[in-house]
C-alpha positions in Angstrom: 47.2 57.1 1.9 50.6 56.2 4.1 48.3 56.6 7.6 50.8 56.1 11.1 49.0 55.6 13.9 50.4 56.0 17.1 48.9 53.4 19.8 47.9 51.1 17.3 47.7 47.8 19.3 45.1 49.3 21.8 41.4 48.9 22.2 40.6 51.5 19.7 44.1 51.8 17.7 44.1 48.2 16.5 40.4 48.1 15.0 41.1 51.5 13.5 44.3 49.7 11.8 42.3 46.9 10.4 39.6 49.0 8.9 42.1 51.7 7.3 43.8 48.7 6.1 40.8 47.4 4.3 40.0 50.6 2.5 43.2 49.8 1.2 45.2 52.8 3.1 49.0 51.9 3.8 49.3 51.0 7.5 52.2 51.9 10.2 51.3 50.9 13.8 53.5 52.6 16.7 53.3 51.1 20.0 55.3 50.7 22.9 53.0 47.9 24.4 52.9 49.4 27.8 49.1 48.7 28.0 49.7 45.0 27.9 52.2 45.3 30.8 49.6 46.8 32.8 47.5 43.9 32.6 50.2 41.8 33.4 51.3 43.7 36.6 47.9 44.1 37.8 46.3 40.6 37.1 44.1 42.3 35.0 42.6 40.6 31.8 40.4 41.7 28.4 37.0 39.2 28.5 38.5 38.7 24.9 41.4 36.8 24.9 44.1 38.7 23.0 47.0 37.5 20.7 50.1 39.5 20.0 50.7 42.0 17.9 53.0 39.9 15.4 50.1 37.0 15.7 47.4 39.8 15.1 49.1 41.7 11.9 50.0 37.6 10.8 46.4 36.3 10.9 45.3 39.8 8.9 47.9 39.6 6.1 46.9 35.7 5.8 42.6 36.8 5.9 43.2 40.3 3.9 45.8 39.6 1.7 47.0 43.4 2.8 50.3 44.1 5.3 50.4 46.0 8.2 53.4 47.4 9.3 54.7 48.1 12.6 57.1 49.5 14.7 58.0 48.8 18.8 58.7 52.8 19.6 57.2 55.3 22.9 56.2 58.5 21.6 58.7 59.4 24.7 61.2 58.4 23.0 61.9 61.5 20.0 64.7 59.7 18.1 62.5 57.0 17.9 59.5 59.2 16.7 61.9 60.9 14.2 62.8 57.9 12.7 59.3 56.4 12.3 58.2 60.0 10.6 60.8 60.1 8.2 60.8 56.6 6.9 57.1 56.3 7.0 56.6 59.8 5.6 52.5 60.0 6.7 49.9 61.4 4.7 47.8 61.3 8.1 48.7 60.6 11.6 46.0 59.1 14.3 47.3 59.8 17.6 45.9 57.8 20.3 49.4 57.2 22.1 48.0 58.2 25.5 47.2 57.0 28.8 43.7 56.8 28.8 42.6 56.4 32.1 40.7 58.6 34.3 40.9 56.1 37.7 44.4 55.7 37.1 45.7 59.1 36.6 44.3 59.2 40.1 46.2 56.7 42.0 48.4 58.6 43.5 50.9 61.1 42.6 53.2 58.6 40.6 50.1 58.2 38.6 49.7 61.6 38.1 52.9 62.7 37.2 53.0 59.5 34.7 50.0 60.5 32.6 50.6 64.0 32.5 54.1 63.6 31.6 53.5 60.6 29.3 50.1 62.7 27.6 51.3 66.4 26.9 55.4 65.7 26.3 54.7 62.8 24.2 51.6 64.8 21.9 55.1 67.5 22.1 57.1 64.9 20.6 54.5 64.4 17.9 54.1 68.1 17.0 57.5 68.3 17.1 58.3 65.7 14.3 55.4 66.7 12.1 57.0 70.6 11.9 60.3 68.5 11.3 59.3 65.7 8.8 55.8 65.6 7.8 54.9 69.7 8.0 52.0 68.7 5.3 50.6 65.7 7.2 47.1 65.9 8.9 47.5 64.7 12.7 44.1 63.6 13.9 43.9 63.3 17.6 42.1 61.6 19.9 40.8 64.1 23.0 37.7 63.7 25.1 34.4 65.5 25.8 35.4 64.9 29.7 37.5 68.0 28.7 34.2 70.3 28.8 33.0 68.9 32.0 29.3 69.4 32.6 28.7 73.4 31.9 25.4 74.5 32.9 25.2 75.6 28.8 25.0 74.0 25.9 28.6 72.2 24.7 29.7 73.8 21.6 32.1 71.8 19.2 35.7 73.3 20.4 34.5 76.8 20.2 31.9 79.5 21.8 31.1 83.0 20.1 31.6 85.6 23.5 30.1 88.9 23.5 31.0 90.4 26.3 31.0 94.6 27.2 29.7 95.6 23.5 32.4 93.2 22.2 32.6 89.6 20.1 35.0 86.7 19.6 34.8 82.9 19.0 36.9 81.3 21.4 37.9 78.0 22.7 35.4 76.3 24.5 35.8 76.5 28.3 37.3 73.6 29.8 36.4 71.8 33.4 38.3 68.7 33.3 37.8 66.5 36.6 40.2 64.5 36.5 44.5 64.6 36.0 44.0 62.4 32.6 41.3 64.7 31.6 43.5 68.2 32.1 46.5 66.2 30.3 43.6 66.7 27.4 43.5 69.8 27.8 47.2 70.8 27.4 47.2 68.5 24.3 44.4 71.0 22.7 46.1 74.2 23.8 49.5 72.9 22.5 48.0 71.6 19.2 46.2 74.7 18.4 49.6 77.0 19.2 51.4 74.9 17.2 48.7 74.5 14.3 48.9 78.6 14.9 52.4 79.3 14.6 53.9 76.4 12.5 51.2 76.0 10.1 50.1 72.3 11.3 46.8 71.1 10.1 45.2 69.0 12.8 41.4 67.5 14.0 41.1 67.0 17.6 38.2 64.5 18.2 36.3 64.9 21.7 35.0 61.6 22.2 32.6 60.2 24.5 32.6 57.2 26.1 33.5 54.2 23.9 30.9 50.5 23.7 31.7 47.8 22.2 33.8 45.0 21.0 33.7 44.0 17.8 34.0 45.5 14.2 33.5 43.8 10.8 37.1 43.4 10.6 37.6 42.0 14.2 35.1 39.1 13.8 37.2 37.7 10.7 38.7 36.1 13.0 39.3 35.8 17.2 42.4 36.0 16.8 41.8 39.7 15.7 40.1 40.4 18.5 40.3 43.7 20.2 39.9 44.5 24.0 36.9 44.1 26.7 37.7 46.0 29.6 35.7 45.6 32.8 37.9 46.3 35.5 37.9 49.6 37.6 40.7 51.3 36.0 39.6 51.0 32.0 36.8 49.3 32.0 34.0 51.8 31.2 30.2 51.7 32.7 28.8 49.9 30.2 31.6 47.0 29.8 31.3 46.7 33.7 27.2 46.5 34.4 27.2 43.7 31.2 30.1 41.7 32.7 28.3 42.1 37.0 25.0 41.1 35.5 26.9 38.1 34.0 28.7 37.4 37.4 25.8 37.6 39.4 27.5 41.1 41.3 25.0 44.2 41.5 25.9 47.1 39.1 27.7 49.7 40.7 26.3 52.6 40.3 28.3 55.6 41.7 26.6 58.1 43.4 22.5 59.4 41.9 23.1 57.7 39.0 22.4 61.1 37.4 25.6 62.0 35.6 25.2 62.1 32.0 27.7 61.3 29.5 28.0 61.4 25.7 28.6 57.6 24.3 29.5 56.0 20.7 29.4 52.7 19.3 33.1 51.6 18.5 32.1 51.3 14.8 31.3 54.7 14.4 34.7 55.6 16.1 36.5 54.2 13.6 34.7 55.7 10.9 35.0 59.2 12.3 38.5 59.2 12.1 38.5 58.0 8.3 36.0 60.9 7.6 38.0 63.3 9.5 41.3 62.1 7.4 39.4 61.7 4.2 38.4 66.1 4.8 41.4 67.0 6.1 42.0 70.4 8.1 43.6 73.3 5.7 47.3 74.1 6.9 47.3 76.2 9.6 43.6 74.9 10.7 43.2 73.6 14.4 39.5 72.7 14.2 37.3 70.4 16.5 34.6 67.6 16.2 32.6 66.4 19.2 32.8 62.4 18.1 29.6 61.1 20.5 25.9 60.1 18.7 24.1 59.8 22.3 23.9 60.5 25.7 22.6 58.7 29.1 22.9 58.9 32.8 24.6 55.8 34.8 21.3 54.9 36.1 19.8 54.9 32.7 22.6 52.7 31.7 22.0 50.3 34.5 18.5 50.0 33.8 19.3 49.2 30.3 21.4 46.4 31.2 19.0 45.1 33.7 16.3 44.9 31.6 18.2 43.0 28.8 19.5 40.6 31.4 16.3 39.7 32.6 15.4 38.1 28.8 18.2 36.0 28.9 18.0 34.8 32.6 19.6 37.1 34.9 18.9 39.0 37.9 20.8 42.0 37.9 20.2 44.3 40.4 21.9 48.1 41.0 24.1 49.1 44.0 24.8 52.3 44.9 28.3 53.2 45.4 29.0 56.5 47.3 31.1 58.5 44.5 34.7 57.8 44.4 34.9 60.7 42.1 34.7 64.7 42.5 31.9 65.1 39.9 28.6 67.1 39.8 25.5 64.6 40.4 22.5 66.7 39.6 23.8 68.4 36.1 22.5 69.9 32.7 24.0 67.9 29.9 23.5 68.7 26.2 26.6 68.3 23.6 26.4 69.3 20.2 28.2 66.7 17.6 26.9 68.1 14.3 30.1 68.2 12.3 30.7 64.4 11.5 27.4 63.8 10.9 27.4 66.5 8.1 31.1 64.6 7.1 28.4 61.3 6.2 28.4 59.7 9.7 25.6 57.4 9.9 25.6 56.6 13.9 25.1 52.7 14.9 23.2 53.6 18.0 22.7 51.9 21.6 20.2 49.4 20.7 18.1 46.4 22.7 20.6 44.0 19.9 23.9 45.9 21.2 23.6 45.3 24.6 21.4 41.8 24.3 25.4 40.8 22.2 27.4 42.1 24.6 25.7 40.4 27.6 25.5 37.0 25.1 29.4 37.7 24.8 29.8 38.2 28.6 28.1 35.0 29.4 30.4 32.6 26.7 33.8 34.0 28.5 31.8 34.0 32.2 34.6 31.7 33.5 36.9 34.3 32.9 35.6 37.2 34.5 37.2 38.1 38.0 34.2 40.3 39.8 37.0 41.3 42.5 38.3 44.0 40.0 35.4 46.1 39.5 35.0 47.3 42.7 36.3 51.0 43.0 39.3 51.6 45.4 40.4 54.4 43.6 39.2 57.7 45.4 39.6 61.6 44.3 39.8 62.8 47.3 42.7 60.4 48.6 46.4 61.1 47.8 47.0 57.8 48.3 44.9 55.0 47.1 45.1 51.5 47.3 46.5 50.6 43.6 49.9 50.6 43.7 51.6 47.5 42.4 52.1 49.5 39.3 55.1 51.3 39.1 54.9 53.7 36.0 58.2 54.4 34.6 59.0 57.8 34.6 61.2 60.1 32.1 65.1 60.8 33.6 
């Protein structure tokens, strides 16, 4: 299959490109590289070192024999969209062209404004040029179970039957995002399902939880195919940061309880969702949804994992409580169905003693490069303002 996919030199958009591409699909990476600029304006770094994009598609055509090609574009940019669709001409499109940050959607307004405008206009732009040049392609997006929030119910897969006053309908799931990244979700699933409605689109939005891991079979070819370790405050997820403090010698930081639950997946199984959602495709006119999660834990449970590892290799990891910078409920009922991909063949890699005993191995081989002073949270709800501003996100004229 000719499979674009839009963000394809990020943390989960390059891995996904290698592993389509060894399947033997026909590979078109889109990416503005704006995630790599972050870094650079923040002093932020991956624990993995990365190479560029023309090294990392180089060392893969020299290891696989197989090309990737790619494209510098911003899915803000239409013409340059346009273009991309109609000389690629995709089979499948994987969207994950998004700011993906909670923390930083919450800056300030700047921030705001940026992920909003970047998220919903650029997934516009996207629906835009599939009704234009690709009407038959399948767009698979990437959402987010932070989209559901924590309803005191059980989390249906995109849809809840009602019966309300002697009357029934299935209807979208109700959303509680808690966060401005998390609502740009949102409009992305409300736009994609008009559009899937009134255009005839066929499209798989995939709520995922929270994302471990570093390394697929492709990725450990070589380093130089490495994809990204996040640990700072802004991407770096809970996991990626309590493996990386119990390397420094920092205490965890633990916001709140501890008691907020989550859904989580092994990055291994994220890419292999997405190549069984493209291998079933949605009919045209189908907007359907899969919850893409095989677990889920607390922070504290998390933590505790991590500590307990750490102490067979030698560390003393201890937990600090952090008073929440967030706007979250603490005390919550959590329960998330995700039945669909396992019925598509999913077999789930799940959060073993091994996974986090690898990560913390990894953590202690790059310890010299870890900076403990970007973990710590400065960036607060509640505050219009925070303290991360050196990033100036451009903003559409």
């Amino acid at each position: 299959m000719r499979i674009l996919i839009l963000g394809g030199d990020g943390y989960l958009g390059w891995p996904q490109a290698l592993y389509l591409s060894a399947q033997g699909h026909d590979i078109t990476i889109f990416d503005n590289l704006s995630r790599r600029l972050f870094d650079l304006e923040r002093g932020f770094n991956s624990l993995t070192p990365l190479q560029t994009l023309h090294e990392r598609i180089a060392t893969w055509q020299t290891i696989s024999g197989r090309q990737i090609h790619f494209r510098i574009g911003d899915v803000m940019d239409y013409e340059a969209l346009a273009a991309t669709f109609q000389a690629v001409q995709p089979d499948a499109v994987v969207h994950f062209a998004e700011q993906r940050s909670a923390p930083y959607s919450m800056i300030d307004r700047k921030h705001a404004v940026f992920t909003q405008t970047n998220n919903v206009v650029g997934t516009l732009n996207v629906l835009y040029a599939l009704k234009e040049f690709a009407p038959t392609c399948h767009l698979v997006k990437l959402g987010t179970m932070g989209e559901y929030g924590t309803p005191n119910i059980d989390i249906e897969e995109g849809f809840i039957e009602i019966h309300h006053k002697g009357r029934s309908d299935i209807l979208p799931f109700p959303k509680q995002p808690n966060s401005f990244y998390h609502l740009s979700k949102v409009h992305d699933s409300h736009n994609i399902m008009f559009c899937c409605n009134i255009w005839g689109l066929r499209a798989t939005d995939l709520n995922q939880g929270i994302v471990y891991g570093f390394e697929t079979e492709e990725t450990a070819l070589d380093p130089r195919l490495a994809t990204r370790f996040d640990y700072d405050q802004i991407y770096g997820t809970a996991l990626n940061r309590f493996c990386v403090q119990a390397v420094a010698g920092s205490p965890l930081t633990v916001y709140g309880t501890g008691q907020q639950t989550r859904g989580y997946i092994n990055l291994m199984d994220t890419i292999r969702c997405i190549e069984l959602a493209i291998l079933s495709p949605a009919k045209e006119g189908e907007y359907r949804v899969f919850n893409q999660m095989t677990e889920q834990f607390s922070l504290l449970e998390l933590a505790e994992k991590v500590i307990e590892q750490s102490s067979h290799l030698g560390l003393e990891a201890q937990i600090k409580y952090f008073a929440n910078p967030r706007v979250e409920k603490e005390q919550h009922y959590y329960n998330a169905t995700h039945t669909r991909l396992l019925e598509l063949g999913l077999e789930p890699h799940l959060l073993t003693e091994d996974v986090i005993a690898s990560m913390l191995t990894f953590a202690i081989a790059q310890r010299n490069a870890i900076n403990p002073q970007v973990i710590l949270p400065t960036v607060n709800w509640r505050a219009a303002q925070n303290t991360v501003t050196s990033h100036e996100p451009k903003l559409p004229q």
